[in-house]
N, C-alpha and C positions, 0 to 999 in steps of 0.2 A: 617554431618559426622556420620557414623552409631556408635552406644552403642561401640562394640567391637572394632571398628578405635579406639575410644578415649581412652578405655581402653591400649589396645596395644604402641597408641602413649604416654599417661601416664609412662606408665613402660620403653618406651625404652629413653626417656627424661631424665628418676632417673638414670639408666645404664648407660649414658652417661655423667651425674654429674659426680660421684666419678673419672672415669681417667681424667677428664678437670681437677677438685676441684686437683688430685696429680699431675697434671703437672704444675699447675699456682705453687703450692707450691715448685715443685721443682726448678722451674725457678726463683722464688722470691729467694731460697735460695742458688743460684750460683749465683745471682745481687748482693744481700745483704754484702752476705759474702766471698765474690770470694776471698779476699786479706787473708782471715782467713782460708781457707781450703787447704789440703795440695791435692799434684797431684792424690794420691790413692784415697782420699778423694772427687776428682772433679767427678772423674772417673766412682766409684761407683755411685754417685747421676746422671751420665747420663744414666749409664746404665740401672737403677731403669724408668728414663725418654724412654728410650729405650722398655722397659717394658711395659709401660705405653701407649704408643703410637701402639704396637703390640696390645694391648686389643682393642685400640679403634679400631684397622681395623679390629679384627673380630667381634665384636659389629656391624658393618656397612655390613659386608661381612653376618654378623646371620640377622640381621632387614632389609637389602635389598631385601632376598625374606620370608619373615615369615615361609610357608607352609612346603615346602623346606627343613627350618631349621627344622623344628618339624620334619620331614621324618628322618631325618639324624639322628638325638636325638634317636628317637625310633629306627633304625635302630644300631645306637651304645651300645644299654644297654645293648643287647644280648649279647656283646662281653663280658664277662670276662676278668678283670682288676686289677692289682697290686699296692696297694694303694703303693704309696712312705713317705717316712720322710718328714714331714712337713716345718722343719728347715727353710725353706727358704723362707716360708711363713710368718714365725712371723719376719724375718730380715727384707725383704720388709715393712713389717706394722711398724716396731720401726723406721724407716728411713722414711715413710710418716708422721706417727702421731708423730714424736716429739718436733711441738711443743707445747703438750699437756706435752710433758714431762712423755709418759704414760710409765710404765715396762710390754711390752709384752714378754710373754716365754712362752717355747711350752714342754710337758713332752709325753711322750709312754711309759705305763708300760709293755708293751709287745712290741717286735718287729713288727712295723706297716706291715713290707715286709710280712709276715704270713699269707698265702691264698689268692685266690681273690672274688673280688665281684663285682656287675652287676651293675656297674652307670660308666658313660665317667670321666676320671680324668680330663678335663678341666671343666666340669661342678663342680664335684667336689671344683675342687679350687675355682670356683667363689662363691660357696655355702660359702666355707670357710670365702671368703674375705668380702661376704654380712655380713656376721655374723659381721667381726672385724669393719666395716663401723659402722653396727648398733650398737655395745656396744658401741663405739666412741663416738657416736651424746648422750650419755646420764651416761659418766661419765666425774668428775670433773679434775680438775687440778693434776698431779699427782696421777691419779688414776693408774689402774692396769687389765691388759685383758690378760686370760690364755686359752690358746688351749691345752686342751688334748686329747690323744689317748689310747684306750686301748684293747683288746680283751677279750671280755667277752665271759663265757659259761653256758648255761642253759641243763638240760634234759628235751624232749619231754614225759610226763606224757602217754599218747598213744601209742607210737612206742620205750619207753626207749633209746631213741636215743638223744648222745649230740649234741648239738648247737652252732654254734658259731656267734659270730657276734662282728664286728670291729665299738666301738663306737666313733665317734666323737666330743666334747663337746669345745664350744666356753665360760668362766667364765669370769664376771666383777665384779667389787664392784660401779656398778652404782646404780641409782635412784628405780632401780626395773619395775617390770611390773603391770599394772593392773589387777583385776580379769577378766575386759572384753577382755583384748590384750591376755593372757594366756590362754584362752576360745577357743581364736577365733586360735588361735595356736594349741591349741592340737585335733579341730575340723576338719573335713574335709570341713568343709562348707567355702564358701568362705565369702569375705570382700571388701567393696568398698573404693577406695584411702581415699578418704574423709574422713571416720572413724577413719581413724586410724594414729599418725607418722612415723609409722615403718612400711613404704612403699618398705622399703629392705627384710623384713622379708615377706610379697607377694608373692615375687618375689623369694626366696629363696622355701620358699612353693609349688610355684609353679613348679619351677626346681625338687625337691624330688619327687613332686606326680608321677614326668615322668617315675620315678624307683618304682615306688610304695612302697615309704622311706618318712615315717612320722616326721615329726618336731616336738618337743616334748620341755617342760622348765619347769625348778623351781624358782621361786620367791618370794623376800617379801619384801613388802614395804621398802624403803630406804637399803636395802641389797644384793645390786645384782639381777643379774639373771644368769641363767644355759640355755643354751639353745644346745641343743645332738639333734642327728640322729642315729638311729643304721643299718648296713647294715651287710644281712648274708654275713659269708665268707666259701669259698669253699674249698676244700683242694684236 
């Protein structure tokens, strides 16, 4: 099998973890606890399963022809896009992760609807969910994972002209990063599976470079990390 098969089949194996990993959880937790949950309550956890099972068949429907997908991708970015409220993305995550017991919540200090910007909104959310996967895997019990939104604006020193850009920022009070993991993150050079645990953040990586939107983080030892993306937005 050539370098790049095993690379590819690498990554599409991990993408395929997390919906199995939320569906056995949601299954165990309509077994478990069928007699303890009320009817809204059943509902909603199938719906989440509903969810769950839609990603898995575009995952198969993306990895059935690779080439294809990547056309499509590049062919989407052109399009100009209306980021939506996230809201619905951190309910999903406190309803998979809970039994971490985590407190996710999501803030916009700016209204996220405000302008558009050049990346596919289901890329988009999966970049999101990579993100809330990986702070998962490396905070403890009762820990805490914050998603915020904001628009930020800078002036071009050159042309005097403002800028805007709508950042997106995934926060934990996990373990933190290393100086080699946050390297290899704010570099454009790439990294082999093996190196590294956070084989979601790869994969996240590589999704951005498709919009030509860099991965970016702050951390330190035993204090979290920050992990943002900024994308111009248009008006």
């Amino acid at each position: 099998m050539k370098s790049e098969d095993v690379k590819n089949f690498k990554k599409l194996s991990h993408e395929f973890k997390v919906p199995i990993s939320n569906l056995n959880l949601i299954l165990e937790t309509l077994y478990e606890y069928d007699k303890n949950l009320s009817p809204d309550r059943k509902k909603e956890i199938i719906q989440l399963g509903i969810k769950e099972i839609d990603r898995l068949q575009d995952l198969i429907n993306y990895f059935s022809n690779f080439n294809i997908s990547l056309q499509s991708i590049s062919g989407n970015k052109k399009q100009l896009q209306r980021i939506i409220h996230l809201n619905d993305l951190t309910l999903i995550s406190k309803s998979i992760y809970f039994q971490k017991n985590l407190f996710i919540t999501s803030c916009s200090h700016s209204k996220s609807s405000i302008g558009l910007v050049n990346i596919n909104l289901k890329t988009y959310k999966n970049v999101i969910f990579n993100l809330f996967g990986n702070a998962n895997k490396f905070i403890n019990y009762e820990g805490w994972i914050f998603l915020e939104t904001d628009i930020l604006t800078s002036i071009s020193i050159f042309s005097f002209n403002y800028m805007s850009y709508n950042r997106a920022a995934v926060i934990d009070d996990g373990i933190g990063m290393t100086n080699n993991v946050q390297v290899f993150i704010k570099s454009n050079r790439t990294i082999s599976y093996e190196d590294t645990q956070r084989i979601g953040l790869c994969i996240v990586k590589e999704m951005l470079s498709t919009y030509k939107i860099l991965l970016n983080v702050v951390s330190y030892p035993a204090k979290g990390s920050k992990l943002f993306f900024d994308m111009k937005v248009i008006y």
